[in-house]
N, C-alpha and C positions, 0 to 999 in steps of 0.2 A: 452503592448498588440499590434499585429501587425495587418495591415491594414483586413487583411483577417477577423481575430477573429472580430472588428469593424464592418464589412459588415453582419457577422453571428451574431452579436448580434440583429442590429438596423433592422434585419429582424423579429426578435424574439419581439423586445418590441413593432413593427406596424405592429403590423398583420394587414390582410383587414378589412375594419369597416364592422360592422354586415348587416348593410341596402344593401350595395354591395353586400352578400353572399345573401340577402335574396329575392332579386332582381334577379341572378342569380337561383336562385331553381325558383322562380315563374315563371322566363321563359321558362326552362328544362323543368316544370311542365306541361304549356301550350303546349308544342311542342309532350312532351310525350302521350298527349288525344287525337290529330289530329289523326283519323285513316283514310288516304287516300288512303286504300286497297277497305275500306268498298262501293260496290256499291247501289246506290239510290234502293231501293223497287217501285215494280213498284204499281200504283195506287190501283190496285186489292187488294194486297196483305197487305194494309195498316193494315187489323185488323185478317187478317186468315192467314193462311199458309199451308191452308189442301186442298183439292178439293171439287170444284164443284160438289153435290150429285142431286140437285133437281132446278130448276127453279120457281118460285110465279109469275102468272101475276093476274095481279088488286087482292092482297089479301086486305081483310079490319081487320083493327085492332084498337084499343085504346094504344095514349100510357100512360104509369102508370112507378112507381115506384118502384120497390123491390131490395132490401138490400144496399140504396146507386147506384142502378146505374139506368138507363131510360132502360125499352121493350115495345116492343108493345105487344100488351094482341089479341091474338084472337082465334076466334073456334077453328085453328088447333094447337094451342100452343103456345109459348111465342117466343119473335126473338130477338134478339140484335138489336141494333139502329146503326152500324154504316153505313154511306152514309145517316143518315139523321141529312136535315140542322139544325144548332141548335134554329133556331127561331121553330121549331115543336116539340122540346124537354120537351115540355111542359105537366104536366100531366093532363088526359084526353081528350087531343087530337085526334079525330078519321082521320083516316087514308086512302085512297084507294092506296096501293102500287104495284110495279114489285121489286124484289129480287132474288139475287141468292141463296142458301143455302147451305153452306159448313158442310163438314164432320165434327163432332166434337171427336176430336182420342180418343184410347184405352184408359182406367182410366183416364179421363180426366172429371170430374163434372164441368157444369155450368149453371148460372144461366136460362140462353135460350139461343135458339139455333142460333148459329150463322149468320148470313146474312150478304150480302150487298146489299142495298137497292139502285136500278138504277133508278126508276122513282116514283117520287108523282104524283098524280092525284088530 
């Protein structure tokens, strides 16, 4: 057997150990999630992505429970909770608020309508 065929063997019989490889993908793996195209969402935009339809100053509401998630409950209808702090996530909570009110798109059901809530009173 000559030197070459020796070289092509004792590649064969030490492959890389499997922790090496597996070490290797875990880092590929990590690198491949990084999307640093993605820019930050500006504050607003944290829970909607539709427009501004209506403005609420000092609405008053209760908040309550329905199906798993927190609204405030009031005469003109139910609102999402997001921008409020979660120490008033509490249910029956009454409320005097300022809100914006976003559009909720075409065939789109939900639960209440959306807000974001800028000032507790």
């Amino acid at each position: 057997m000559g030197s070459s065929e020796k070289i092509l063997r004792m590649q064969f019989l030490n492959p890389i150990p499997m922790n090496k490889w597996l070490i290797g993908l875990a880092a590929a793996s990590l690198l491949a999630c990084n999307d640093a195209s993605r820019e930050a969402v500006p504050a607003e935009e944290e829970c909607f992505h539709t427009r501004v339809v209506q403005e609420l100053t000092r609405a008053e509401g209760q908040v309550e429970k329905v199906a798993n998630f927190y609204v405030i409950q009031s005469e003109e209808g139910r609102y999402g909770t997001c921008g409020l702090p979660p120490e008033l996530l509490v249910e029956g909570t009454r409320l005097r608020f300022d809100a914006k009110v976003y559009e909720i798109p075409p065939n789109v059901r939900l639960a209440a309508t959306p807000i974001k809530i800028t000032r507790v009173y």
